[in-house]
C-alpha positions, 0 to 999 in steps of 0.5 A: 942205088936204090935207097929206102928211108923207113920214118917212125911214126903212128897211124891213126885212124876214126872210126864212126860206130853209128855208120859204121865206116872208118871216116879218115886216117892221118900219119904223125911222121916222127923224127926217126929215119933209117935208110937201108938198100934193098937188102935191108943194109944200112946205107948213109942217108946223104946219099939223099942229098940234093943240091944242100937238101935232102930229097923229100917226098910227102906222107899222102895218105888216102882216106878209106872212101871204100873200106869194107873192100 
């Protein structure tokens, strides 16, 4: 089964006016998740767990290098 895990949270991103560029994003991840199926469907989130945990992937976001793209 295909379990997404939709976390709250806020993007906040710099921009520079004197270059101009965005110069870095971060993500605050909040305490919130929902986890759906594919369907949108609420689904239970220990379906997640992974030997006493729950499976944990990392917010990597990458920095705007090329942002007028």
């Amino acid at each position: 089964m295909i379990v997404r895990k939709v976390t709250v949270g806020f993007v906040i991103q710099t921009f520079d006016t004197d270059l101009p560029g965005f110069i870095s994003q971060e993500f605050i991840a909040g305490d919130q998740c929902d986890y759906e199926d594919v369907n949108g469907e609420t689904v239970d989130s220990s379906l997640l767990i992974v030997d006493g945990k729950e499976a944990y992937l990392p917010f990597n976001m990458v920095d705007p290098d090329n942002w007028r793209d």
